[in-house]
N, C-alpha and C positions, 0 to 999 in steps of 0.2 A: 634433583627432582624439583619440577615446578610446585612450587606453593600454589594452593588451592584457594578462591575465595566465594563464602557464601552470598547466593542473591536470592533475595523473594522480590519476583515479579508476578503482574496478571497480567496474562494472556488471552485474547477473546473472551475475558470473562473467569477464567480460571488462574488462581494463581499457584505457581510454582515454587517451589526453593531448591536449587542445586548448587554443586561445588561448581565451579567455574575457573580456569586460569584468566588471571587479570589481560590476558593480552587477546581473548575469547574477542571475537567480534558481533553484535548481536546478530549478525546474518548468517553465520556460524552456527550460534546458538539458538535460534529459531530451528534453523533446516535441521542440524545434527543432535542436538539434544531433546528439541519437541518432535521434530519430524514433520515440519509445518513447509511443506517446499515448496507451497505458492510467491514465499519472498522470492525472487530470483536474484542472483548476483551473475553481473555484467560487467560490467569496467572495473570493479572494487577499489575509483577512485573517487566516485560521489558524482558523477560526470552525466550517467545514465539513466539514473533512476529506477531501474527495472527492482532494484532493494526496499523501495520507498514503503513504508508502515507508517501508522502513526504513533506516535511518541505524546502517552496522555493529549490526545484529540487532534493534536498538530503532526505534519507530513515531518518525517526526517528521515534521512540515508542510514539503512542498519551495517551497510558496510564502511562507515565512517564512525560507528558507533561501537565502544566496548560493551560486554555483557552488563558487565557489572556498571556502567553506567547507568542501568535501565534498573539497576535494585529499589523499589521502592515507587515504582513504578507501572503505568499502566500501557499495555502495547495492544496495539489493533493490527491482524493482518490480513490482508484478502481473505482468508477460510475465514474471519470473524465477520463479514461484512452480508451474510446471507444465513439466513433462521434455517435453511436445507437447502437442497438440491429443487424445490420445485417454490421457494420463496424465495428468489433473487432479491438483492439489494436493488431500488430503481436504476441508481449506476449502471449495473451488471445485467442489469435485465435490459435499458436501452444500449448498451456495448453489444447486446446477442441481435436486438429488432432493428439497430441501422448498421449492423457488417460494420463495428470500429475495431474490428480485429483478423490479423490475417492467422500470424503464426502463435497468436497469444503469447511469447515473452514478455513483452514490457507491459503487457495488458495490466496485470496486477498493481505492478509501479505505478502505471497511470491512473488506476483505480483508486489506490491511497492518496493520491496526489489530487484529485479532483474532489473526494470529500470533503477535504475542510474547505475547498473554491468554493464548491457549492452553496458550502451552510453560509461563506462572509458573504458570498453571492451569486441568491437564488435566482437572478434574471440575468444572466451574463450576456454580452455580445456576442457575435465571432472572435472581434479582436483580443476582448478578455481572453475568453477560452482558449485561443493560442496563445496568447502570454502565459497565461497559468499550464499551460500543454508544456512552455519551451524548457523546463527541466526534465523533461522525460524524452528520451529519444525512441525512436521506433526506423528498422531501417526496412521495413516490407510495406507500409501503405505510405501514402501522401497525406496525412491526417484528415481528409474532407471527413470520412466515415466517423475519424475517431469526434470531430469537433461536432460532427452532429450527434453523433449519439451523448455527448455532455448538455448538446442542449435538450435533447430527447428527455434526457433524465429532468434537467432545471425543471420542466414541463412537468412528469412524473409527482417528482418531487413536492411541488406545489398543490398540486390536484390531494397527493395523499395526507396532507397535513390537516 
């Protein structure tokens, strides 16, 4: 029998404590112990991105991540990035007004992954934002939609601060 090990994490604000096996993956333990399935898992070799959270404020791969690495710790996942359904995140609200999404799987991924871009940098380029874009893959658009709607937000963003 696998040994068990305890983790207190906060999740969007709420923290948890469950037994966990040490070999748990937090994309695992998101989707199957919270029931949080906006993480998506893709490649589960860190490759993709479509798993992308953040990790106390910074972007990192939960399928490269054990559970119990995140004990003590603070996680953000797409469902924590919107107050409801009718207060989008700026992010998520310019990804719906410039179509940067076709079939929505990596939308999430790229969602976590543009947050912390945004906050080091509010006024990005094209070129940034496809540098900061090239850890996340997408294989239904050409990214034009997704790099606008990242500047949509930068725009957003500034206005609401």
């Amino acid at each position: 029998m696998t040994q068990k090990i305890s983790v207190t994490l906060t999740v969007n604000g709420t923290e948890y404590k469950k037994e966990v096996e040490s070999r748990m993956l937090l994309s695992d333990f998101l989707r199957h112990e919270l029931g949080l399935t906006g993480t998506h898992v893709g490649c589960e070799h860190g490759v993709c991105g479509a798993c992308t959270i953040l990790f106390d404020g910074e972007s990192a791969r939960s399928c490269l991540t054990f559970a119990v690495q995140a004990d003590g710790h603070e996680i953000t996942t797409v469902e924590g990035l919107a107050k409801n359904k009718d207060n989008l995140h700026p992010l998520q609200q310019s990804f719906w007004e410039a179509h940067g999404l076709q079939c929505g799987y990596c939308t999430p991924g790229i969602l976590m992954s543009m947050i912390p871009f945004l906050k080091q940098n509010p006024n990005p380029t094209e070129d940034e934002i496809r540098h900061a874009l090239s850890g996340n893959l997408c294989r239904c658009t050409g990214y034009q939609h997704i790099v606008d709607a990242v500047k949509l937000a930068s725009e957003k963003m500034k206005v609401s601060k």
